[in-house]
Structures are given as structure tokens and as C-alpha cells.
C-alpha positions as CSV (number, residue, x, y, z in Angstrom):
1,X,47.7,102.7,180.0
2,X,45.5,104.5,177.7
3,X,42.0,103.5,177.2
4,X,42.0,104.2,173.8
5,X,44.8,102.1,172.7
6,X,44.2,99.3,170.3
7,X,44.9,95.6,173.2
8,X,47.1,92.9,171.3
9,X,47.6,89.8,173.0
10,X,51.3,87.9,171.4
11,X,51.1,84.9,172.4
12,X,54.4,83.5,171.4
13,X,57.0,81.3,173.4
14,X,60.1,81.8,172.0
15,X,61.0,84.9,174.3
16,X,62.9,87.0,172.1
17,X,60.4,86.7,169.1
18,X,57.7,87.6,171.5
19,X,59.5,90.7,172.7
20,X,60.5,91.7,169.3
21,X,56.8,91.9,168.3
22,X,55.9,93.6,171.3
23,X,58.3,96.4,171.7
24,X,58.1,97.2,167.6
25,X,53.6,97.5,168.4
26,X,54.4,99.4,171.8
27,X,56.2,102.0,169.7
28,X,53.6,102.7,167.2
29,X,50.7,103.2,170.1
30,X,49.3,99.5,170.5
31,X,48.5,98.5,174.1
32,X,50.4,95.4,174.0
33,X,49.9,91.6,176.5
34,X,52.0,88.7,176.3
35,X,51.7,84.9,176.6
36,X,54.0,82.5,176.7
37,X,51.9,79.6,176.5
38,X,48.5,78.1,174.4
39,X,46.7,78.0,177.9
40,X,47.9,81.3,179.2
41,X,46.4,82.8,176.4
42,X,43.1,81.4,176.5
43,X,43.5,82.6,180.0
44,X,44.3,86.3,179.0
45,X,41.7,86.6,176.5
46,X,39.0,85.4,179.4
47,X,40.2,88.3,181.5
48,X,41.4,91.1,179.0
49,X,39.0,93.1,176.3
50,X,42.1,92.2,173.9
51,X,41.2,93.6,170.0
52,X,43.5,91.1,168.5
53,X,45.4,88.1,169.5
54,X,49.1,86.6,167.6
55,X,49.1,83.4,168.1
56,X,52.0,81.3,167.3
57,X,51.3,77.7,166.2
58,X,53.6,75.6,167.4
59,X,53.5,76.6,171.7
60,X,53.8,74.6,175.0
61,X,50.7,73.4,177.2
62,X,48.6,74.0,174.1
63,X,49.3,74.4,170.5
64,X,48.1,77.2,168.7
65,X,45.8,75.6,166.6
66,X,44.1,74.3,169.4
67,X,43.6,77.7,170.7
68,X,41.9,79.0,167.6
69,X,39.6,76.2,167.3
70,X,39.0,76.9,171.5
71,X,38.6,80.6,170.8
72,X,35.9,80.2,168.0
73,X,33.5,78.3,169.7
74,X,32.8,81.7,171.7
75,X,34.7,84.8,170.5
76,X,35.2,86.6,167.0
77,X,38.1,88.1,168.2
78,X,40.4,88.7,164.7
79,X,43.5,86.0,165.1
80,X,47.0,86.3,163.2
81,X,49.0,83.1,163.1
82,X,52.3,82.3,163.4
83,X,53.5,79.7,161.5
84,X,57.4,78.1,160.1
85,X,58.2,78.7,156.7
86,X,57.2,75.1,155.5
87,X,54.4,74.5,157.3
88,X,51.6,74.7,154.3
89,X,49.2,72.3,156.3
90,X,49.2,74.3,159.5
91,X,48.7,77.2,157.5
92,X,45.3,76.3,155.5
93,X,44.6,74.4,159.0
94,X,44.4,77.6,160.6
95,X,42.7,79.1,158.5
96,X,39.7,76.8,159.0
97,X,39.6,76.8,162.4
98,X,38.9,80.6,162.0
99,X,42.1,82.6,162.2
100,X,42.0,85.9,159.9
101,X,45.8,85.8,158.4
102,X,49.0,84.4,159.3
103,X,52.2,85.7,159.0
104,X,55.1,83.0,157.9
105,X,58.4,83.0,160.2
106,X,60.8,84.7,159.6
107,X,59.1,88.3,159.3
108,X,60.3,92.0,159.2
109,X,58.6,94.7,161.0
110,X,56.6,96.2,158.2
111,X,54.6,93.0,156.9
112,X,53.9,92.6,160.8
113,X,52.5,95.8,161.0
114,X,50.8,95.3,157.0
115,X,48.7,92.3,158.7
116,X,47.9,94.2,162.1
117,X,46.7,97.0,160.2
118,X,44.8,95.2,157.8
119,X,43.2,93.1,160.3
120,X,41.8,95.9,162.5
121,X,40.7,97.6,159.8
122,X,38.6,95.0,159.0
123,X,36.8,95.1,162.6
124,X,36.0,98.4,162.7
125,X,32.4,97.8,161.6
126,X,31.6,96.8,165.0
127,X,32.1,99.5,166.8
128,X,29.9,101.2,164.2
129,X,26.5,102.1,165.0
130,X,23.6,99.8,163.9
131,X,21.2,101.2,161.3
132,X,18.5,98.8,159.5
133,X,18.4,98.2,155.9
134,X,17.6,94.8,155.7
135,X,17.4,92.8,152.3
136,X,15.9,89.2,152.1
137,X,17.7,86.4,149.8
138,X,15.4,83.3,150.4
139,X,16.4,81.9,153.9
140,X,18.8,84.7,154.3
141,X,18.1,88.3,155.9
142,X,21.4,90.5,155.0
143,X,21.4,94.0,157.1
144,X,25.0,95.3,156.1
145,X,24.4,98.6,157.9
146,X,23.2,97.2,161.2
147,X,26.0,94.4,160.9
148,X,23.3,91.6,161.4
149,X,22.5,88.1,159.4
150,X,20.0,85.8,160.0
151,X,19.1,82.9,158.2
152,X,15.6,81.3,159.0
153,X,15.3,84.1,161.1
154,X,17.6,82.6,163.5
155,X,20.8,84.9,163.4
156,X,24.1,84.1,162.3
157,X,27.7,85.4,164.0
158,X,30.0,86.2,161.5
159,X,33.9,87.0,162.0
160,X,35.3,90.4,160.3
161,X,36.7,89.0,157.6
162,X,34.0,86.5,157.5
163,X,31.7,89.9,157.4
164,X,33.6,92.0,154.7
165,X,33.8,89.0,152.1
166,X,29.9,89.0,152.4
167,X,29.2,92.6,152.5
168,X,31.8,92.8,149.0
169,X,29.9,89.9,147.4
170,X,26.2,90.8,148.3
171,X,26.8,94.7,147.7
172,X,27.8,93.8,144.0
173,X,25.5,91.1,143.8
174,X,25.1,88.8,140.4
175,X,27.9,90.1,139.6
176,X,31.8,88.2,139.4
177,X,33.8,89.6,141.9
178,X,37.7,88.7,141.0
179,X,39.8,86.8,143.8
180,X,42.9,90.1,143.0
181,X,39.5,92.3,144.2
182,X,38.2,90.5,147.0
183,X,41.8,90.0,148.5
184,X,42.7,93.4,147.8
185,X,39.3,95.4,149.1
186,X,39.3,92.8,152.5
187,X,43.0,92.1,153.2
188,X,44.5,95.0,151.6
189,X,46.8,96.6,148.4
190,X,49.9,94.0,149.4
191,X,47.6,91.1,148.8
192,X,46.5,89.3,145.4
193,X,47.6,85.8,144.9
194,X,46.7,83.9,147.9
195,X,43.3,82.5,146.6
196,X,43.4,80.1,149.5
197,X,42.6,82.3,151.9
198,X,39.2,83.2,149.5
199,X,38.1,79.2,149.1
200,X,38.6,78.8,153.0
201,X,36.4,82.1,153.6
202,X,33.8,81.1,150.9
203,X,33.5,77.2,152.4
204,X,33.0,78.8,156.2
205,X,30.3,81.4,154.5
206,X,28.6,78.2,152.7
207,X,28.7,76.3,155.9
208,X,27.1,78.8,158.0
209,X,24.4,80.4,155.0
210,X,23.5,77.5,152.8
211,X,20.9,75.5,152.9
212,X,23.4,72.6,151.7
213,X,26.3,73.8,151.6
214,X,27.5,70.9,149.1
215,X,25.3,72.1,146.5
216,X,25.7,76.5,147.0
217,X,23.0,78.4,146.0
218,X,23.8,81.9,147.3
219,X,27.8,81.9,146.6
220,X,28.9,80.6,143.8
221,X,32.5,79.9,142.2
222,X,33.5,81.2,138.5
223,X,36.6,79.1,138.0
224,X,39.9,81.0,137.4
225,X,37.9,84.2,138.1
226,X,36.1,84.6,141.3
227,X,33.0,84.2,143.3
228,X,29.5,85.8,142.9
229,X,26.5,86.0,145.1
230,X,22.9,85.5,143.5
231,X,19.3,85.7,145.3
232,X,17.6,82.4,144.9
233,X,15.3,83.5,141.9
234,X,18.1,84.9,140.2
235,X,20.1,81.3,140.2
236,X,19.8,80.5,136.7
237,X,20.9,83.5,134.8
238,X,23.6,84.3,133.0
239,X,26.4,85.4,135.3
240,X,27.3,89.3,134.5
241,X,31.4,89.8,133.5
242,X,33.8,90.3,136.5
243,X,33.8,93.3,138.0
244,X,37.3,95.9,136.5
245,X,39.4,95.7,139.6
């Protein structure tokens, strides 16, 4: 196997869905391990430098939700669920517990490979090298080239996706960012409408950056619109327009 392939864990039970996601990532380069269980998984990702893991929601021995919720207590390892075509709940449930996208059963070969893409691309910045830049906000220290966040000097871990959503709002900062912008610049060109995946993102960002969370400071919502960061001082004035996406 080649060192330099990109290691994707599918941890899927239904056997022939797992091998048809395998063999169509084997063929394009990926370095490709399979599960066939919740607890095999967890398992894998203990042993295995793995760059992304699929993780079907509904699995034996341990569900996949479960897993997430397991895995994000330690790892930022970017997560793709699998989920059945009417399962809303498990859907927006995943996507609190920390999972990066989800892809809704059934699915051809090209949206799978339109979320792997997308995903990885959005981890790239940590194999970058840190620089220092640092800009204070109040409580917050924001270093977008060194990939570090601190707040009360303590730092913060961020996912990738957590990451990129900051680094969009804070680079264009007072400003209105539009949900089509966000989702297009972090998830990619194929996405636009799924503002859910932007409220779940901001909520985790105001959990882990406010200093109450209930009443934002730092990120705030323009309804219909978007979302827009704002130093402390700078609270009060008039929000600028959106930015032309």
C-alpha cells in the first residue's frame, strides 16, 4: 500500500453496500478499510492513521450515532454519515454529535465521491505549516495561519469544517456572509440550500467560543440572509450588506 494514499475507513454492515463504496474509492487511489460493525470501527480508528471514516447510522454492536458521539470526545477525524432516505432526525442528530456531512441512501458514485472530495479538502489545513498571525476579539485569540484558537488563553480544538466556517466568517469580519456562500466556499459548488448544516455548525462554534452561548456576541444570525462575526467593540453597529456571492 502506498504511503501516500488518502486511508478511508467504511464502516458499513450491509456487505454489498460496503463493498460497493470500497471498490468504486480503491479505483480512484484512496487506501480503503472496512468495518462491519459500530465497535469494529472504533476499534480500527484506534489502530489505523485513517483520514476519513463513513459511518453508516443504523449498524450492529453499536449504532452509528453512538460512534460519532464516541469518536468526538477525542479525535477530529472528518465523518460522513450514512443515513435512509426518511431519516431527518438522524440526520440533524448527526450532525450535532460532530459528523461533517452525510450522504442519504440510495447514492450514485459521483455524489459519493462529491462529499469525499469536499470533505478532505476541507482538512488539508492541517497538514499545513503553522505560521503566527494572531488577532484578539475579546476572550478570543484567532491565528488562521497557524490553525490555532484560544479563548481565555486556554485553547480550543476545532473540526475542519468547524475550522473553515470560522476562518470564512472572521476573514470577512462585520460583514454578512450568505448561507449559498458559506455552504458553497466550505462544502462545495453542489451545495446551497441545506441551511441546516450552517445553524448546527454556528450553535457548535457558539458553544465552544461564547461567553454565553444563549446570548452570541461574536456570531451573529441575519435572518433569511446569513451569519456575521463582529469583535466585541464593534457589537452595536450597523451590520454592512451581505457579501455578492
Amino acid at each position: 500500500m502506498t504511503t501516500g494514499l488518502r486511508r478511508i475507513l467504511i464502516a458499513e454492515d450491509e456487505a454489498v453496500l460496503r463493498d460497493f463504496v470500497s471498490r468504486n474509492l480503491r479505483v480512484r487511489g484512496f487506501a480503503v478499510i472496512e468495518a462491519s460493525n459500530g465497535l469494529e470501527a472504533l476499534g480500527l480508528l484506534q489502530q489505523e492513521d485513517v483520514h476519513l471514516l463513513i459511518l453508516d447510522v443504523m449498524m450492529p454492536r453499536m449504532d452509528g450515532l453512538e460512534v460519532c458521539r464516541r469518536i468526538r470526545t477525542h479525535s477530529t477525524v472528518p465523518i460522513i454519515v450514512l443515513t435512509a432516505l426518511d431519516a431527518e432526525r438522524d440526520k440533524i442528530a448527526a450532525l450535532d454529535l460532530g459528523a461533517d456531512d452525510y450522504l442519504t441512501k440510495p447514492f450514485g458514485v459521483e455524489e459519493l465521491l462529491a462529499r469525499v472530495r469536499a470533505v478532505l479538502r476541507r482538512t488539508q489545513w492541517e497538514a499545513q505549516p503553522p505560521t503566527s498571525s494572531v488577532r484578539r476579539f475579546g476572550i478570543l485569540e484567532v491565528d488562521l495561519d497557524g490553525h490555532i484558537i484560544r479563548r481565555h488563553g486556554m485553547e480550543v480544538r476545532l473540526s475542519p469544517t468547524e475550522f473553515a466556517l470560522l476562518e470564512q466568517l472572521v476573514t470577512h469580519e462585520g460583514k454578512v456572509v450568505t448561507h449559498r456562500m458559506l455552504l458553497q466556499r466550505i462544502w462545495g459548488p453542489e451545495y446551497g440550500g441545506e441551511a441546516e448544516y450552517l445553524r448546527v455548525y454556528i450553535n457548535r462554534l457558539r458553544q465552544k467560543l461564547e461567553p454565553d452561548p444563549a446570548e452570541p456576541r461574536y456570531f451573529l444570525t441575519e435572518p433569511g440572509v446569513g451569519y456575521r462575526f463582529v469583535a466585541p467593540d464593534a457589537g452595536g453597529t450597523r451590520p454592512r450588506p451581505p457579501l455578492p456571492e
